[in-house]
N, C-alpha and C positions, 0 to 999 in steps of 0.2 A: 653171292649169297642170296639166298631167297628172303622176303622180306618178315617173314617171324622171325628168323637168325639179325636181320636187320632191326627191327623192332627190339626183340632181346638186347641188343650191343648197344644199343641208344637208351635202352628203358624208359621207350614208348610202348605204345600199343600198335598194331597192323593198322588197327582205325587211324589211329594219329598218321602214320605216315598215307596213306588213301588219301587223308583229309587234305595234308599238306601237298600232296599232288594234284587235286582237286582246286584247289587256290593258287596252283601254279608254284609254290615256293620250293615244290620237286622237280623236276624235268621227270617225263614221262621216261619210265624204264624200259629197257630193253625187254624183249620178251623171248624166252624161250620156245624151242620147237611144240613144245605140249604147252605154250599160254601163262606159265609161269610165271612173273615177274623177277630178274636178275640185277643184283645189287651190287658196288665196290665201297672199296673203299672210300672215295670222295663222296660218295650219296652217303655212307657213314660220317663225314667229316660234315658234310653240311646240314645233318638230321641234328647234330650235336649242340653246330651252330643257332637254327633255329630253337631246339629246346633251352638250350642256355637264355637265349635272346627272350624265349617266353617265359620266363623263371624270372626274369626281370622283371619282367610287366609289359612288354611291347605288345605292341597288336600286330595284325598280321601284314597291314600294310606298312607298317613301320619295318616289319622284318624283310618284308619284300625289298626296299630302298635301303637296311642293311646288307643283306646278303649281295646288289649291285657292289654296294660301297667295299665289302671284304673282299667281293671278286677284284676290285681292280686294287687293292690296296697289298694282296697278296698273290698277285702276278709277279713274274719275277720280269717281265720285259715293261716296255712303256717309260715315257718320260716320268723324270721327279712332278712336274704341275700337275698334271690327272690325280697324283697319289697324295698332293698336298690336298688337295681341294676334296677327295676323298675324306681325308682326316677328318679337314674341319668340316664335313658334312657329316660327320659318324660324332664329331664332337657335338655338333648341334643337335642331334638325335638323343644322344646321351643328356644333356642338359635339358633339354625339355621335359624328358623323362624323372629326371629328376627333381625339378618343378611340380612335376605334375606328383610326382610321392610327396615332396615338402605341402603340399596343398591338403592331401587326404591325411598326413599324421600332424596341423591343422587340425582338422572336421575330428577325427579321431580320439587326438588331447581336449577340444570340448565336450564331447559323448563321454570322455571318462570322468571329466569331473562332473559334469551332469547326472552322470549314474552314481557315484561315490556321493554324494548330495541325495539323490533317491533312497539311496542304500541305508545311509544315516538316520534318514528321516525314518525310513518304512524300520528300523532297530531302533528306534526311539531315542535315539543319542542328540539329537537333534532335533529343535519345534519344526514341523511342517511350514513351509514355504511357499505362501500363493504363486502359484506358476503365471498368473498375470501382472499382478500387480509388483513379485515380488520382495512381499514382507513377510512379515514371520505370523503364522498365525498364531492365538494364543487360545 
């Protein structure tokens, strides 16, 4: 498949997959007689995987040391140890990750009540609030 039918089947853009070739997190494709770029299925399996992974929140080198981790994790040869060690390395990816969301809805749940506080005050429900001192002004 050429990469707009690629693009299309992923519901990215050409740009996105260029990009992620560009970063390495494609393998450079095959190229047809007339310079086209030719696409399978597995390049469909792992465009999937990346966007799923960025739908997340990962960065790109995080998806990099993913997409290692699911190579050896869904091999079907190799010892049980490489694919434990996989795991817990895709576990510890995933909990950072998660860390790092519990940190921003954090910062988040104080910007809501900070603005519902704003909100009140600016519709008069509420006395205005020295922002420094924090008391009420009258």
């Amino acid at each position: 498949m050429r990469i707009s039918e690629l693009a299309a089947r992923a519901k990215v853009t050409s740009q996105t997959i260029r990009f992620y070739e560009r970063e390495g997190l494609m393998p450079k494709p095959v190229r047809t007689a007339n310079g086209y770029r030719e696409y399978d299925r597995r390049d469909l399996e792992r465009v999937l995987v990346i966007r799923s992974s960025r739908d997340l929140g990962f960065t790109v080198d995080d998806i990099r040391e993913l997409l290692e981790l699911h190579r050896v994790l869904a091999s079907r040869e190799g010892a049980a140890v490489p694919k434990l060690a996989a795991q817990e390395k895709m576990l510890e990816a995933a909990d950072r990750r998660l860390a790092s969301i519990e940190d921003k809805l954090r910062v988040l749940e104080q910007m809501k009540k900070e603005l519902l506080s704003l909100v009140g005050t600016l519709k008069g429900r509420e006395k205005p609030v020295c922002p420094v001192s924090g008391m009420q002004v009258t």
